[in-house]
N, C-alpha and C positions, 0 to 999 in steps of 0.2 A: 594752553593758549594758542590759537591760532594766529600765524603770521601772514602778511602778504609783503611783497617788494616793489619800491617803488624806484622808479631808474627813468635818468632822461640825459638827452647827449646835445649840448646846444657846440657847436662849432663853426670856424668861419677861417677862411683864406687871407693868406697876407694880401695887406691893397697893391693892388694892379697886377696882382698872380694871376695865372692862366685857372687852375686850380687849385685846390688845398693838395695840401704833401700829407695833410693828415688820415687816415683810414679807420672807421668805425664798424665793425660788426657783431652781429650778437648771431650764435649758435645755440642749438638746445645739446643736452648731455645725454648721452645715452643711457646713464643709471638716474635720470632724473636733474631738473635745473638748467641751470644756461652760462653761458662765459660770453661775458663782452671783451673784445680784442680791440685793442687801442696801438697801432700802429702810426709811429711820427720816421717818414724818412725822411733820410739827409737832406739837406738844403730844402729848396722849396719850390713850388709848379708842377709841369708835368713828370720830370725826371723823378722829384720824391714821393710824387704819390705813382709812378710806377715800380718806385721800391716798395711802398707800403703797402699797394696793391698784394704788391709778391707776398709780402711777410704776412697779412693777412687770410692771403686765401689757404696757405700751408697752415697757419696753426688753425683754421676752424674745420679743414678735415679732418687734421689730425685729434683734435677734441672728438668731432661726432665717430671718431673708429676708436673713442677709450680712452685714448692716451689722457697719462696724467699732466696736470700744468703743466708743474715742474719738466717732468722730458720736453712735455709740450715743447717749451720756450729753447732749452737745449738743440731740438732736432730743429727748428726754425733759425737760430743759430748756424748751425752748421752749413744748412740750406742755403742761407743766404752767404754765405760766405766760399760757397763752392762756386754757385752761380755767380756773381761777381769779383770772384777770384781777390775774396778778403779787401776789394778796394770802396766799399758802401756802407754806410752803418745806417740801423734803423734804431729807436727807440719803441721798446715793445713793454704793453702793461696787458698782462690778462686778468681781469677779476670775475671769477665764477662765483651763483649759486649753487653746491653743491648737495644736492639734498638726499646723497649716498652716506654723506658725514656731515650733513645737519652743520654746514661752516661756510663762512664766507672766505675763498681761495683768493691772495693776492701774489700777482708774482710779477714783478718789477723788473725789467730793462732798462731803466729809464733813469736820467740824472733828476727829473722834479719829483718831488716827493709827494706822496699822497698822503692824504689827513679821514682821520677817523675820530665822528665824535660816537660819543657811547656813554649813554647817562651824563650824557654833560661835560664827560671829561674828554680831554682831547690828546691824542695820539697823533706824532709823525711819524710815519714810512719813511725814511730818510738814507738810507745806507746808501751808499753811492755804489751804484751799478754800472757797468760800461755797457753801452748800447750792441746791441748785438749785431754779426757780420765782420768784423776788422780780429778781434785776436782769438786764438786757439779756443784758451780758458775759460772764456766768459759764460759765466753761471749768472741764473735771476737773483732775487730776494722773495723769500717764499712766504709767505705770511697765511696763517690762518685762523679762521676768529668766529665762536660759535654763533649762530644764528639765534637771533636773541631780539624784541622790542629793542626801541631808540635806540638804533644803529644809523648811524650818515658815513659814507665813504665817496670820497670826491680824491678824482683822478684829473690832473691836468697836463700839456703838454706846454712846452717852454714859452710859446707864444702867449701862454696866459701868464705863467711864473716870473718870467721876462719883462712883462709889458711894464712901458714906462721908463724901463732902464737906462733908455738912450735918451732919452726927451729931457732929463731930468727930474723927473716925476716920479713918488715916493715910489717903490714898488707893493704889489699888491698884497692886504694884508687881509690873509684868508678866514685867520680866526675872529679877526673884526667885522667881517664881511658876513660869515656864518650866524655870526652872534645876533647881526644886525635886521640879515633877513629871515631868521629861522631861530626867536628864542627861544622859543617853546616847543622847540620841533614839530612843531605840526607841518610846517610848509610843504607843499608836492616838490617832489624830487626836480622837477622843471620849474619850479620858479627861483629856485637856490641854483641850477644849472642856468640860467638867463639873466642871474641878477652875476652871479661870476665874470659871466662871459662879458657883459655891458660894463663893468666896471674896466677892464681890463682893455677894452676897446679906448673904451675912457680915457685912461691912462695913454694909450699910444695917441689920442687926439684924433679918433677916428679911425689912423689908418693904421692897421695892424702890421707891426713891423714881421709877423711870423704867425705861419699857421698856427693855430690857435683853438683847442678844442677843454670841454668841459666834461666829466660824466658822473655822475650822482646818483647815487645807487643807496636808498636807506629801508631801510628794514621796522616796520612795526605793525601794532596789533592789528587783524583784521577784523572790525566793523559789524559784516553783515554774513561771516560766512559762503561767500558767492565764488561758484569755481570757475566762473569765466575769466581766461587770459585776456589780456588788451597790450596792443602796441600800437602805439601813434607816428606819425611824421611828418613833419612839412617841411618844405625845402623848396626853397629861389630855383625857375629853371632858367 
């Protein structure tokens, strides 16, 4: 059976930020596939996205020269924590296609958890991870899960997880939300990544108390057999 992937990143800055603290990259792998880097620094504007900057551009060298996740996130760790002399933390999620080991690589820095539907059934990423840069120790959460039809994995950062928390307003509920807009899993990876992110706005009553990013990455049959790549983007200038 042939597969293809389908992946889209909606995101947005807190209201009356300079910029987002958030950082999104995709790299391709050198044995084949690609890693999206999902980079949240501390606090938020130009200071955390010139943390998240940093943390991002070290882990997608370090991919395209081999390195695995796992060090991956380790060496980006330590990195950042030389460089800021342990006083910055970023929140770091790497999720690879791997097409050396036919798996989807999750490796987590990150206190929000990621969710994984798969045939329907649904999975939390949950361990609590300490965001990397502040202590010696700090290791990811490594996860990986074979490449396989009806796969959805959705990655958020606290501005979405979060939203609502202060207003009063329920907090966001993912699996209702998935269910709602994507029963049948058919949906494009960008419209489950657009419907996340609005809801979540939602909740803050428009103005987003906290950078804020979405990434939805799912895996199923491919169609027509066509070997053309495609990447898309639009973006507010």
């Amino acid at each position: 059976m042939a597969l293809e992937v389908d992946l889209a990143v909606a995101k947005v800055g807190k209201y009356a930020s300079s910029e987002s603290g958030d950082t999104v990259e995709v790299v391709e792998r050198p044995h084949g596939g690609f890693s999206i880097v999902v980079a949240d620094g501390q606090r938020s504007g130009a200071s955390a996205k010139a943390i998240s900057n940093l943390v991002a551009r070290k882990v997608i060298s370090l991919i395209a020269e081999g390195v695995r996740d796992g060090a991956v996130a380790r060496a980006a760790h330590d990195y950042l924590r030389t460089q800021r002399s342990g006083q910055v933390s970023c929140e770091l999620t790497i999720l690879s296609v791997d097409m050396a080991t036919r798996t989807l690589v999750l490796s987590r820095n990150a206190r929000c958890p990621s969710l994984l539907r798969r045939s329907g059934e649904i999975t939390w990423f949950d361990v609590s991870t300490a965001p990397i840069g502040i202590h010696r120790n700090t290791k990811p959460q490594i996860v990986e899960i074979d490449l396989a039809a009806h796969l959805t994995l959705i990655v958020i950062t606290d501005g979405v997880w979060s939203a609502g928390s202060l207003t009063g307003a329920p907090v966001i509920d993912m699996v209702a939300l998935l269910t709602a807009v994507d029963p049948e899993d058919t949906a494009e990876a960008s419209t489950l990544a657009d419907a996340i992110l609005r809801t979540a706005v939602e909740l803050d009553h428009g103005r987003p108390r906290d950078d804020a990013t979405v990434l939805v990455v799912k895996v199923r049959e491919q169609a027509d057999g066509e070997e053309v790549r495609r990447l898309k983007m639009t973006a507010p200038l």
